[in-house]
C-alpha positions, 0 to 999 in steps of 0.5 A, a space after each residue: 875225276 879232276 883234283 878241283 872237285 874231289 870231294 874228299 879235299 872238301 869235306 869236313 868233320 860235319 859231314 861225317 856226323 850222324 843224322 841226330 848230330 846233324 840235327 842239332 848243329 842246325 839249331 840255329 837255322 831249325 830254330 828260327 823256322 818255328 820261332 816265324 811259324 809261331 808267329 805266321 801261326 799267331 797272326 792266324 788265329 789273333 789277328 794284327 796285334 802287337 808287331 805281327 803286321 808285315 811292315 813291322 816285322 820287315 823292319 825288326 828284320 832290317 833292324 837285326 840285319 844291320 845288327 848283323 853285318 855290324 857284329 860279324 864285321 867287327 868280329 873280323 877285328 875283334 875275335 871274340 866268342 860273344 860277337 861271334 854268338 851275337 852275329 849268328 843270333 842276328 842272322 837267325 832273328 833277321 831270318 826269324 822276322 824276315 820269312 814271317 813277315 814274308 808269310 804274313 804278307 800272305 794272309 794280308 793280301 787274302 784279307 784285303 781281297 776277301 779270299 777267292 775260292 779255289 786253289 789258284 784264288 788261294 795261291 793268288 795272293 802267295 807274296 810275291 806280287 811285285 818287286 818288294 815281295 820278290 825282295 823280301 824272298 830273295 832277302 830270306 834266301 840269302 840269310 838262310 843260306 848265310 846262317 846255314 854257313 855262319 853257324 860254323 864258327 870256323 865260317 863267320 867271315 862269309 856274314 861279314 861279305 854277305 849280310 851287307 848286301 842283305 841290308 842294302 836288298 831289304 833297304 831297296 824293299 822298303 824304299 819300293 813300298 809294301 803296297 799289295 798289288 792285284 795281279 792279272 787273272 791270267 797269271 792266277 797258278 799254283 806255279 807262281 809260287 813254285 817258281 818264283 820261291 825258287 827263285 828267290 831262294 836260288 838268287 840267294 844262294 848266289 849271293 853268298 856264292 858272290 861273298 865266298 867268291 871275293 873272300 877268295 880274292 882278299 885271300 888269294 891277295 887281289 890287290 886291293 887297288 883293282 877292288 876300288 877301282 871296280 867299286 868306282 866303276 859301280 859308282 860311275 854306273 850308279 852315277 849314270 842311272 842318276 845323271 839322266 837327270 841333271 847330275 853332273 850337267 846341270 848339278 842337280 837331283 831331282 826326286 819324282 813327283 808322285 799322285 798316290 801311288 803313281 810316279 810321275 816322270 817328272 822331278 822337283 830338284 833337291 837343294 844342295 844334293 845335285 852340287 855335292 853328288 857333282 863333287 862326289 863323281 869328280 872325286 870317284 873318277 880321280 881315285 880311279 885313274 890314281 890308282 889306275 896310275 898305280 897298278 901299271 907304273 908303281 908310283 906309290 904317291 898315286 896310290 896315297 892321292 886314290 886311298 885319300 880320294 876314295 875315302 874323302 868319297 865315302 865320307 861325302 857319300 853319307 853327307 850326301 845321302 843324309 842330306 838327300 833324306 832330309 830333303 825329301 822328307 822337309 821339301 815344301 811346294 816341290 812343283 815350284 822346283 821343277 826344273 823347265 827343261 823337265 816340262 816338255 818331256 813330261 807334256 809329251 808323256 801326258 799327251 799319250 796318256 791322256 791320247 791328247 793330239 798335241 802338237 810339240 809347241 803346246 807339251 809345255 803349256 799341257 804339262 803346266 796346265 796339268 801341274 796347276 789343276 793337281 798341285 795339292 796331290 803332287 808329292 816327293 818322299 823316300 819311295 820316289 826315287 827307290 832304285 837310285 836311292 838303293 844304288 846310292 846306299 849300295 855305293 855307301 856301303 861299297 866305298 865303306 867297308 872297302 876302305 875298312 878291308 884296305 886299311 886292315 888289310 893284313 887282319 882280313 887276311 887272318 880272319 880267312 880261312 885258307 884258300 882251300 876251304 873258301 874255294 870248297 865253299 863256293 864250289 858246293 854254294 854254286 853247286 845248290 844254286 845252278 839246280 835251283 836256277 834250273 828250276 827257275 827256267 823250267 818251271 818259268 817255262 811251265 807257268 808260261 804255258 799255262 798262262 800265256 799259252 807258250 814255254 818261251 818267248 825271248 822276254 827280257 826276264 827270262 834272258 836274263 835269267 837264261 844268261 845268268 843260268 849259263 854263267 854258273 853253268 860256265 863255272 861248273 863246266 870249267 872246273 869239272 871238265 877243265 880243272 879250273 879253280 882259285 881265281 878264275 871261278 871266283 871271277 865266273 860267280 861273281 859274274 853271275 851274281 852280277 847277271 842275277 842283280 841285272 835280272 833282278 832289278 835291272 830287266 824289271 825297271 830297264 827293259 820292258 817285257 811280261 814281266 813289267 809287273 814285277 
């Protein structure tokens, strides 16, 4: 067998405790279990009262999140034995309130719907019916798995990597909305729920395999140049989602027009944001090519020009941002800020909505026509724009704490475990997830028949999830048939976990597919 998975390089003094002992070390994790099932419990037999509603229990479990990565960042920083149990207790109350109100959502849907009989009417309203649900899944599946390894106190670095990105996920969920959606009969199984709690559950897991992954870089001594570089590269995809509608070409951002819970593709442009974000994509691309300049010839005035750069970035991004929500929750009249450039697109959508023959000449004139009969029902708010907004925040936090980690750098390094721990970690993290994405693809097989009558069919969604599969499979295969570690499958998990994202989020508003519902 090869040195890189000889599993006694790995071990540690836990696993040589007895099945009581075990127990116990796992309070954390034990005890916010049945903390959520007292309450899933409660919402049962006392109804709605109090904070026992889905949407409150979600933000108490954003709140503790936050309160989280807050406390497990600073204590990178600051070593001490009250952050340390503060940041555990944290995760295990976001944990806590996050898996109940996921639960809740359950009987929710029933009730609103009266509870068909039958098993498949009984797992027809498992939460996970839209995006949101699956996000409150994937959020739980991450904090699990975090607190499980936070709980050492020997591995309290990995909250600091993970639960950031955790918050950003449960941001995303609530900008989505928690409305209840009504799935197609057809889709009605007992393997929905089998395979899609596996999947959030596994996507979860590699989301702390992709923190244990760039610990490994921080410590192994990546400089932290190529790390901005990369996050610049985020940012210039962030941008590009946005750019389609008028940043940086016309310096504006528009947020779509919304008729219930339909969104429209049509934006009223938000004053002031579209300048700012031109700035803020300028000021990416310049630190990108300082420190590009700095990487391949040394030069060390470039390397202060791209720091500076890149954190005037990260200031403005919070401008940006604030000014962005305040904008969406003040704008008046948002139909006299659409832009005219916007009007023919938006006519010829309505043209094949409504199956009106129109000819190209008369789009504009169908798409005023429409806007004037429907003004007082038009409206734009946080839930218009919820993947931009999502990436936004993502890059907000990306530029933050890179900065943060750059400018303390040698302290983040003190803080890391030696690299053979961090490696052991992340082997035996990708090591659960790899199974549990197999499951995804077979039991998606298995729903798949039963639904649509074949295992496989070449969607977007289950490509995704296959390519995703391969490349944790590629991790495993390298380091058990070629010895590979350190780096090189650092570089494989947060590959995946990138392809796992692009699954995600990506399939589900990009590519059309069977899907499309989630």
């Amino acid at each position: 067998m090869s040195r890189a998975i000889n599993p006694a390089e790995f071990a540690s003094s836990e696993l040589r405790l007895s099945l009581p002992e075990k127990t116990a070390k796992m309070w954390p994790v034990l005890a916010s279990l049945a903390t959520a099932i007292v309450f899933i419990g409660a919402r049962l037999y006392i109804g709605p009262r109090g904070f026992l509603y889905e949407g409150a229990l979600t933000m108490l479990a954003l709140i503790s999140y936050i309160c989280a990565a807050v406390v497990l960042v600073t204590n990178l920083f600051v070593k001490e034995k009250v952050l340390s149990r503060l940041g555990v207790v944290s995760v295990a109350m976001g944990v806590c309130f996050n898996f109940s109100g996921w639960m809740i959502r359950w009987i929710e849907a029933g009730d609103a719907e009266g509870w068909r009989k039958g098993i498949n009417g009984f797992w027809r309203y498992f939460p996970l019916d839209n995006l949101y649900s699956l996000s409150l899944g994937f959020c739980f599946g991450a904090g699990i798995a975090t607190l499980a390894i936070v709980r050492n106190q020997k591995h309290q670095f990995l909250g600091a990597l993970s639960m950031p990105i955790v918050v950003v996920i449960q941001t995303l969920a609530m900008l989505l909305g928690n409305e209840i959606s009504t799935l197609p009969p057809i889709l009605d199984s007992y393997w929905r729920p089998v395979h899609v709690s596996i999947a959030t559950i596994g996507y979860g897991v590699c989301l702390v395999s992709f923190g244990l992954a760039f610990a490994y870089l921080l410590k192994d001594g990546i400089r932290s140049e190529a790390i901005a570089i990369v996050v610049t590269l985020f940012g210039l995809l962030v941008f590009g989602t946005v750019g389609r509608y008028g940043v940086p070409f016309h310096a504006e951002y528009g947020a779509s027009l919304s008729v219930g819970r339909s969104s429209l593709p049509v934006r009223a442009v938000l004053p002031g944001v579209g300048p700012l974000m031109s700035v803020l994509l300028v000021g990416i691309l310049a630190s990108a090519i300082f420190f590009i300049i700095n990487l391949n010839s040394g030069n060390e005035g470039a390397r202060r020009w791209g720091w500076r750069l890149f954190r005037g970035a990260a200031v403005l991004l919070a401008v940006v941002l604030a000014l962005l929500f305040y904008q969406l929750r003040t704008l008046g009249n948002p139909t006299s800020r659409i832009p005219e450039r916007e009007l023919s697109g938006f006519g010829a959508w309505l043209s094949e909505q409504m199956q009106i023959n129109a000819a190209p000449a008369q789009y504009v004139d169908l798409a005023k026509d429409y806007i004037a009969k429907n003004a007082n029902n038009l409206s734009a708010g946080l839930k218009s724009n919820p993947v931009e907004l999502g990436g936004l925040i993502g890059l907000f936090i990306a530029l933050l704490l890179v900065s943060l980690f750059a400018w303390k750098r040698k302290e983040v390094n003190n803080a890391l475990p030696p690299l053979q721990i961090i490696d052991g970690l992340l082997y035996r993290t990708v090591g659960v997830a790899f199974p549990l994405l197999s499951l995804l693809l077979i039991t998606g097989a298995v729903w798949a028949n039963e639904s649509w009558g074949r295992y496989w069919g070449w969607d977007s969604k289950e490509v995704g999830a296959l390519v995703a599969w391969m490349a944790y499979a590629a991790f495993l295969h390298t380091r058990i048939a070629h010895g590979w570690q350190g780096r090189r499958s650092a570089y494989f998990a947060l590959l995946g976990f990138a392809l796992v994202i692009f699954t995600w989020l990506g399939v589900s508003y990009l590519l059309p597919g069977l899907h499309s519902y989630a």
